[in-house]
C-alpha positions in Angstrom: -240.0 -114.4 48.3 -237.0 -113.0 46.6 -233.5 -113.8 48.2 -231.7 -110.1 49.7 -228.7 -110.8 47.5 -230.8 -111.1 44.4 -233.2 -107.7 45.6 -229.3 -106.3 45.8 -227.8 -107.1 42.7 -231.6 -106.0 41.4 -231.1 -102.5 43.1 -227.7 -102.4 41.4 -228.5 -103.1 38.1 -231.4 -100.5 38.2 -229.0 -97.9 39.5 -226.7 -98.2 36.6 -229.6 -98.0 34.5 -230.7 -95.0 35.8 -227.3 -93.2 36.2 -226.4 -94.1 32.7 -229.7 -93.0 30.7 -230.5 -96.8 29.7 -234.1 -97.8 28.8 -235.3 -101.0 30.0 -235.4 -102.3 26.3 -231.1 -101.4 25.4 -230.9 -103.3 29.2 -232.9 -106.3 27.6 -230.4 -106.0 24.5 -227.1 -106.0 26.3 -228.4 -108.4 28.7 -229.8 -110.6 26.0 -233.4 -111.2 27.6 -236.8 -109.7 26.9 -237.8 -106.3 28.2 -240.7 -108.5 30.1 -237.9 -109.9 32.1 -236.5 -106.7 32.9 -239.5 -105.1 34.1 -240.4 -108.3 36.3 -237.1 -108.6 37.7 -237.5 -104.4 38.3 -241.0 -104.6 40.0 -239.6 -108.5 41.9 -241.9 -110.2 40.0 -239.4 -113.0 39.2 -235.9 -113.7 40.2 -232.3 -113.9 38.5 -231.2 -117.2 37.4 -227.8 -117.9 37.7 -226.5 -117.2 34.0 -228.4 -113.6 34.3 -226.8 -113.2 37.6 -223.7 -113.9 36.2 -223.9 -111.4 32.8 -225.3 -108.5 35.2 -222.6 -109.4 37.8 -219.8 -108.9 35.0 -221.8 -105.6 33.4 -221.8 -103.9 36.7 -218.0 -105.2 37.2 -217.1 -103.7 33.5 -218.9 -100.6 34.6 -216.8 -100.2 38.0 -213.4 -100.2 36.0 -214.4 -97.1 34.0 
């Protein structure tokens, strides 16, 4: 089962998705990971490792400051 942080940051990072118009693909891009991962880590079908926590952890920070 998922950790709650992770389902969280998960939440988060679909939320600024979603608010900002960005396809699940442009998220891969940014991100640097395949669109797959997206999707499972959308439906919590696999979790965040630690380097993707960290990248979406300093793309929602980035996103705060504006």
């Amino acid at each position: 089962m998922l950790e709650e942080k992770n389902i969280d940051l998960i939440s988060e990072l679909d939320n600024y998705r979603l608010k900002n118009k960005i396809s699940q693909q442009k998220l891969a891009e940014i991100l640097g990971v395949s669109v797959v991962t997206i999707n499972h880590w959308l439906t919590r079908k696999a979790k965040v490792n630690k380097i993707n926590e960290y990248q979406i952890k300093e793309l929602l920070k980035e996103h705060k400051k504006c």
